[in-house]
C-alpha positions in Angstrom: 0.0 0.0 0.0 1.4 3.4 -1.2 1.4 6.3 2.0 2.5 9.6 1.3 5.4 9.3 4.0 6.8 7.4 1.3 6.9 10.0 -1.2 10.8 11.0 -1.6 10.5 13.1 -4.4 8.3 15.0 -6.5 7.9 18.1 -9.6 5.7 18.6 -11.8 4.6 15.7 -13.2 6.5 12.5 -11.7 6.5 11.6 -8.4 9.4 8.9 -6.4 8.2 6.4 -4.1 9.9 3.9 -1.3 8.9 0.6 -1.6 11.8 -0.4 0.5 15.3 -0.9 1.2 16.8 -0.1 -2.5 13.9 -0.1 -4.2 11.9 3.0 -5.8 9.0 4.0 -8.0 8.6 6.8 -10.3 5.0 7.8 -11.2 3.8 9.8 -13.8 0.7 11.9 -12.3 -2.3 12.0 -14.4 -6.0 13.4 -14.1 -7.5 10.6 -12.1 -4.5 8.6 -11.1 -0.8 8.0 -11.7 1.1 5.3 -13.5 4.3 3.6 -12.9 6.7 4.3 -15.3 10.3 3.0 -14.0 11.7 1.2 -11.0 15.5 1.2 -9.6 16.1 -1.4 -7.0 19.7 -1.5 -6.3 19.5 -3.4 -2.8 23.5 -3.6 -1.9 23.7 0.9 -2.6 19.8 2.1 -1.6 21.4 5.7 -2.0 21.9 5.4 -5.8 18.8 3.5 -6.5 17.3 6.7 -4.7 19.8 9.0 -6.9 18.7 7.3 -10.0 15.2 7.3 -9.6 14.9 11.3 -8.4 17.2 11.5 -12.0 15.2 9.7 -14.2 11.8 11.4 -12.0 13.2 15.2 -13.2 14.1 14.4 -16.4 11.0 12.6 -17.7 9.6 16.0 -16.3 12.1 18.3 -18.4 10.5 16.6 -21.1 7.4 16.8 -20.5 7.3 20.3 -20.0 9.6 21.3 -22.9 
């Protein structure tokens, strides 16, 4: 189940969720709901897997606000 504690990141239009140790989400927010769109789960370095996915969160939103 998704809480909002877990939200680590969010812009614009993506959002980055915990799921655990090394593992994170990023969501694309729509209208009505928000879709998955890429996971990073890099157990053995949970601060890259967190690096990567606030990376890959603002740059799917640099392009969809270009």
């Amino acid at each position: 189940m998704r809480e909002e504690a877990d939200i680590v990141h969010e812009n614009a239009t993506h959002w980055v969720h915990c799921k655990g140790v090394g593992r994170f989400e990023v969501y694309r927010k729509t209208t009505t709901h928000s879709v998955r769109c890429a996971t990073f789960h890099f157990s053995h370095d949970a601060s890259y897997a967190l690096f990567r996915a606030i990376a890959d969160a603002d740059s799917r939103d640099a392009a969809c606000l270009a």
